[in-house]
N, C-alpha and C positions, 0 to 999 in steps of 0.2 A: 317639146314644149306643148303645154294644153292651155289652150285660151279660152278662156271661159267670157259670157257678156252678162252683166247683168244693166236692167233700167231702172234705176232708183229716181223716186219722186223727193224734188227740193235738195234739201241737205241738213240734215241731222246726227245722222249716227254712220254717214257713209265711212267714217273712218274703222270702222270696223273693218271695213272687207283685205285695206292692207294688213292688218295686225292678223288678222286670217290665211290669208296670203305669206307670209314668214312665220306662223306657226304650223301649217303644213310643211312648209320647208322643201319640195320639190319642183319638180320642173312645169310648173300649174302657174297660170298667171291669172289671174280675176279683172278683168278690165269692166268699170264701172260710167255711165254716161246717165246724167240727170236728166230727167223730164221735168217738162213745168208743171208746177205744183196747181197754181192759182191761189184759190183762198185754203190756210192752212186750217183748217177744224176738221174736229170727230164726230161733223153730221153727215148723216145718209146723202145730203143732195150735193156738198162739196167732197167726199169720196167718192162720189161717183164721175163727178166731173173731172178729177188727179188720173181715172183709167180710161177714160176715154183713148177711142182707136187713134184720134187726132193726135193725141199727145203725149202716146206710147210711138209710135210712128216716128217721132222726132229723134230719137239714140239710135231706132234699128239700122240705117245706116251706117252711123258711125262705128257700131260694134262692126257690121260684117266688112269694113274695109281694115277693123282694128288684127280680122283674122279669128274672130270669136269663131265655136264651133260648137255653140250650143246657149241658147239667151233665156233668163229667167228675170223676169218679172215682178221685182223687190220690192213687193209693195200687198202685205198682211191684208188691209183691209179692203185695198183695192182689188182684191183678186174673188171675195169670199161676197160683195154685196148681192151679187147675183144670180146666188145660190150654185149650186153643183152643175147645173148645166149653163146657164152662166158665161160658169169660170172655164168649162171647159169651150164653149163657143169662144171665149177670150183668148187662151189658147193656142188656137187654133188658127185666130186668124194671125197672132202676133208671129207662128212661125209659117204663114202663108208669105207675111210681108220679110221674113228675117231672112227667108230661104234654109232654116236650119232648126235643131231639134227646140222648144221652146217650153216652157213651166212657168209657174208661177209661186209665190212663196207660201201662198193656202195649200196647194196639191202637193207642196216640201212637208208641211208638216204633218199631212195623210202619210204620204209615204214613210216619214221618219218614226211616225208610230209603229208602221208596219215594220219595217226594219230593226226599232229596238224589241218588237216583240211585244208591246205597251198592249194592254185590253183595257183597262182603264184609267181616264188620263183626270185632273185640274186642269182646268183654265185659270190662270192669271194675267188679266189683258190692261192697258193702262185706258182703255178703250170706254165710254162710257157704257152701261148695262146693256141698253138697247144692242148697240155694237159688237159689245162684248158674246149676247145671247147668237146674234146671228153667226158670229164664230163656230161657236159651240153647235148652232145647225146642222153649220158646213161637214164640220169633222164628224156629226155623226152620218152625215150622208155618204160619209168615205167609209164606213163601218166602226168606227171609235166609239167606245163609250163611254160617255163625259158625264161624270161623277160630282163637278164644282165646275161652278162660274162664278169667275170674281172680279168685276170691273174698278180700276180706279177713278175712273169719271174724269182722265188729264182732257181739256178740250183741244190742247194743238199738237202736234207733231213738236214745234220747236219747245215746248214745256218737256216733252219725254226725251227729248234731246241731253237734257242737261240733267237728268237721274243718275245717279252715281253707284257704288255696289250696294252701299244702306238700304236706296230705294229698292234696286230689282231685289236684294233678298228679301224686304218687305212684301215685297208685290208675291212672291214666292210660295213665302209662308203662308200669305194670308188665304192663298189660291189650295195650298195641299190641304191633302185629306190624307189617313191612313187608309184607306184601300186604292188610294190613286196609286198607279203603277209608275207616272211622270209627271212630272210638271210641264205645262206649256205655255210660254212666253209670244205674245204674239206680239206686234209692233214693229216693223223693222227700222224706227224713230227710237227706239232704244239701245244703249250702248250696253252688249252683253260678253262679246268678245272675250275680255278680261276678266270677266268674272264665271264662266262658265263651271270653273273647279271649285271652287268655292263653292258655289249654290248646289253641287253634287254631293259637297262635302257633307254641309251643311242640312240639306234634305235626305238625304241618306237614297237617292232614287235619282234618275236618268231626269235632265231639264233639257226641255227643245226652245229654242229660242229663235227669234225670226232668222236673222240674218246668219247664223249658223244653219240651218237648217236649207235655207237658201241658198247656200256654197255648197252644200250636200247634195244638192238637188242638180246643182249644175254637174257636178262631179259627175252623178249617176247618167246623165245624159251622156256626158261624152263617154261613157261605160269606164271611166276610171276609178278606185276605191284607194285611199290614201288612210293609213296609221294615225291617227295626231292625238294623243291621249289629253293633251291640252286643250283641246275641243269638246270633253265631254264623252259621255258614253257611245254616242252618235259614230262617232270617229273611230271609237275601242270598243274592244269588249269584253276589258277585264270589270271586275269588279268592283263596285261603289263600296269604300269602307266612311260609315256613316262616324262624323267625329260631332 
């Protein structure tokens, strides 16, 4: 058995990581513990206050007596305000205090670029512009080159909570371009679980989405790789037939 920890801020789309969790279907457990959120908005001075070391601090305990073996850091926007060095000072200290390997879900979706082989990605973020742009920073500071940025302007977390598959294929669409290589869903306040094959369908190309990409990220820490065609290209890598 692989236990994995993740620290997700509040609660909005945490139901994802079980549905995650039964469609890899092996002997991989995802154990998730809340942080406090505070005030829920998509402004620069309350995302920065959701990652603070205070209140990331508050789960690492309880993952490392849960038997975690590797803790990622579920939280899109809180990972990327800081820019590249930052996130990686963030890090750093999160697997100082965890005693084990540690990420965050901005460094998930570097990596997963790199992985699916993506040279140029969309951004589709539910995040407003401002937000949205420093994303698209981030990932080029990982080496990606971002092609589109398209913000929905949601101001809360619990507003993208409640988006359904209509929204994020909206959010999708509106973010592709023909020479993007992938689409990239940032938010981990978004429920994309369920809809991953669909939006592949649909775009005819590779979608990274937060909390997918998040489970990936933990995966890779504990050096385990897992089949799950159900997750997306991430997971496979057979190929996208565009309907």
């Amino acid at each position: 058995m692989t236990a994995l920890g993740f620290l997700y801020p509040g609660h909005s789309a945490e139901d994802d990581y079980p549905r995650i969790e039964q469609l890899i279907g092996s002997d991989i457990r995802l154990d998730v513990v809340h942080t406090p959120i505070g005030e829920d908005a998509h402004r620069m001075d309350a995302l920065r206050e959701i990652a603070s070391p205070e209140r990331l601090a508050v789960g690492v305990e309880e993952l490392r007596m849960a038997g975690a073996e590797a803790v990622v850091w579920a939280c899109t926007s809180g990972s990327f305000l800081g820019g590249w060095e930052g996130a990686h000072e963030q890090v750093r200290a999160l697997a100082l205090a965890a005693g084990m390997p540690a990420s965050s879900t901005s460094f998930a979706f570097v990596h997963a670029v790199r992985e699916i082989k993506a040279v140029r990605v969309a951004v589709g973020a539910p995040y407003p512009d401002d937000v949205a742009a420093l994303f698209a920073d981030f990932l080029r500071a990982g080496g990606t080159e971002v092609v589109a940025v398209r913000g929905s302007g949601a101001a809360t977390a619990a507003e993208v909570g409640t988006w359904g598959e209509a929204e994020v294929l909206a959010l999708a669409r509106q973010a592709d371009t023909p020479d993007a290589d992938a689409v990239l869903l940032p938010d981990n306040a978004l429920h994309t679980a369920a809809h991953i094959p669909a939006l592949e369908r649909r775009l005819g190309k590779p979608v990274l989405t937060a909390n997918q990409v998040t489970v990936w990220e933990g995966l890779r820490l504990a050096d385990r790789r897992v089949n799950a065609p159900t997750l997306g290209a991430l997971f496979t890598r057979e190929p996208i037939v565009q309907v």
